[in-house]
VMD Tcl script that draws the C-alpha trace (Angstrom):
set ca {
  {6.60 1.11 -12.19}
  {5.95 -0.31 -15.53}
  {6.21 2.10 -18.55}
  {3.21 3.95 -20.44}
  {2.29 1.49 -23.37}
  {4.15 -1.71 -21.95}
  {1.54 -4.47 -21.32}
  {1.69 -6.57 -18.12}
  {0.68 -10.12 -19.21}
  {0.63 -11.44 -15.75}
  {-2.55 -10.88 -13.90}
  {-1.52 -7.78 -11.03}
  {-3.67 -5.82 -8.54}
  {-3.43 -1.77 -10.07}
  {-3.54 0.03 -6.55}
  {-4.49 3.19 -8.64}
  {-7.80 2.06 -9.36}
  {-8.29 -0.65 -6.83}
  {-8.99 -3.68 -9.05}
  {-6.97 -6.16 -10.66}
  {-5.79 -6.56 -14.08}
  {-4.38 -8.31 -17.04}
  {-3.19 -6.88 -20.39}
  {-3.10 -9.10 -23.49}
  {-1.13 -9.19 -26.39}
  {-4.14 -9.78 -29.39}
  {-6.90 -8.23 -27.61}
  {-8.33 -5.81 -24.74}
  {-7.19 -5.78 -21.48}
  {-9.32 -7.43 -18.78}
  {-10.14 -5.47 -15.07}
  {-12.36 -6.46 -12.35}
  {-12.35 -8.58 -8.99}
  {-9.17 -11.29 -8.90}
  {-11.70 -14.76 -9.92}
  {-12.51 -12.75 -13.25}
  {-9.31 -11.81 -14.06}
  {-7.50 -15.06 -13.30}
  {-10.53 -16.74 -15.51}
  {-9.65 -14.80 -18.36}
  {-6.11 -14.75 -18.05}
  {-6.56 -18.75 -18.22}
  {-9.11 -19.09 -20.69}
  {-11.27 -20.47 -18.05}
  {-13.62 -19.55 -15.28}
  {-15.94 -21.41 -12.44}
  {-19.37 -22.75 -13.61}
  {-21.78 -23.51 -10.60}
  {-25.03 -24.81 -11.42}
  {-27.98 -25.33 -9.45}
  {-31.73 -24.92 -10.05}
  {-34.19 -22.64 -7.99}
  {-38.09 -22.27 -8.51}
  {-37.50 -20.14 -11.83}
  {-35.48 -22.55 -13.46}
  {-36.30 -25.86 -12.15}
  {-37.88 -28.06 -15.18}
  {-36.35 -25.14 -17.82}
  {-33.76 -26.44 -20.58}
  {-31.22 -24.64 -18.80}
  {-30.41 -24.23 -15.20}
  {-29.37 -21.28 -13.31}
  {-25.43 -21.05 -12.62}
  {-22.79 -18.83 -10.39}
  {-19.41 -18.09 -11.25}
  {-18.27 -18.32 -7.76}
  {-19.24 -20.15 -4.63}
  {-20.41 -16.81 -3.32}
  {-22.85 -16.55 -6.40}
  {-24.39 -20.10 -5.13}
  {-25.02 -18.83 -1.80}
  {-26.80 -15.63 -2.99}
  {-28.99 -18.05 -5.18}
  {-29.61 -20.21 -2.14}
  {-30.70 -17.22 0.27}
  {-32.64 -15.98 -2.54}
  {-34.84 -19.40 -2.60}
  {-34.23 -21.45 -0.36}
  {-37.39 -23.04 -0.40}
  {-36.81 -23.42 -4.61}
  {-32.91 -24.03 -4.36}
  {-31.23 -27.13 -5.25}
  {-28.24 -28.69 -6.86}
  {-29.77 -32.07 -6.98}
  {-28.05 -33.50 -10.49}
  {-24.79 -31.24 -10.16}
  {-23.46 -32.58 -7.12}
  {-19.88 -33.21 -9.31}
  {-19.77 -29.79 -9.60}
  {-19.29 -29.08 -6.16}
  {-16.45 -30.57 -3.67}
  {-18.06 -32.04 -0.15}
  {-17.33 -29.74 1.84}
  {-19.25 -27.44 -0.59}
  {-22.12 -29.38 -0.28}
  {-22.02 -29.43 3.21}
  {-22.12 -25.63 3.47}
  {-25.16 -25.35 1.57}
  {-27.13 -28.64 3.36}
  {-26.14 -26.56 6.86}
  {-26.87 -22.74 5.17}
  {-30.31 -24.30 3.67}
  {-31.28 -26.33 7.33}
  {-30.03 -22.88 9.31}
  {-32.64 -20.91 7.17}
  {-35.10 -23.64 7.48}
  {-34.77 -22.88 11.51}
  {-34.78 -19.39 10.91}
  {-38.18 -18.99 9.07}
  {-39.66 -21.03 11.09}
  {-39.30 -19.44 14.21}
  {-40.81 -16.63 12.38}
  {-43.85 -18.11 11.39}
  {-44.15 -18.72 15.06}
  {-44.16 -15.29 16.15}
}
mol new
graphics top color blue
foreach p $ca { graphics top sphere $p radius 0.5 }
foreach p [lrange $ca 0 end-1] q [lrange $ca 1 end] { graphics top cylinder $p $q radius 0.2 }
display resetview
């Protein structure tokens, strides 16, 4: 157990209050889910963009912070989701997720329109 005003500069989970954390020397500590805390504790995060019907054609394009995020955005819109000019953004296998998640939905609501 660390002691009361001793700062942990390495990114740990507290068990306490169920989140993880990262103190800093020259600034605030930093709490929340491990991909935020890592990010900061880098200097660094994800950036995944894509477009959907509200931003397609804007100056600037929606974006995730995590894969997840993307597939939220995709189930959101499918019919308006794309990353279509930010392919190097995403690894192939990504890519391949979200051409299977996208064709899967495009099943799905179609066999409801049949109904």
């Amino acid at each position: 157990m660390r002691d009361k005003g001793v700062k942990n500069l390495r990114p740990h989970y507290d068990r306490r209050r169920k989140r993880w954390r990262v103190d800093f020397e020259d600034r605030d500590s930093e709490e929340g889910g491990l991909l935020y805390v890592a990010g900061e504790f880098a200097k660094t995060g994800l950036y995944f963009p894509y477009n959907d019907s509200e931003t397609r054609g804007r100056e600037y394009p929606g974006h995730a912070h995590s894969f997840e995020g993307v597939l939220h955005a995709l189930l959101d819109d499918p019919a308006g989701f794309t990353v279509e000019g930010f392919e190097e953004y995403y690894s192939e296998q990504e890519r391949g997720m979200l051409r299977a998640v996208r064709e899967r939905l495009r099943e799905v609501i179609r066999g409801e329109g049949a109904r």
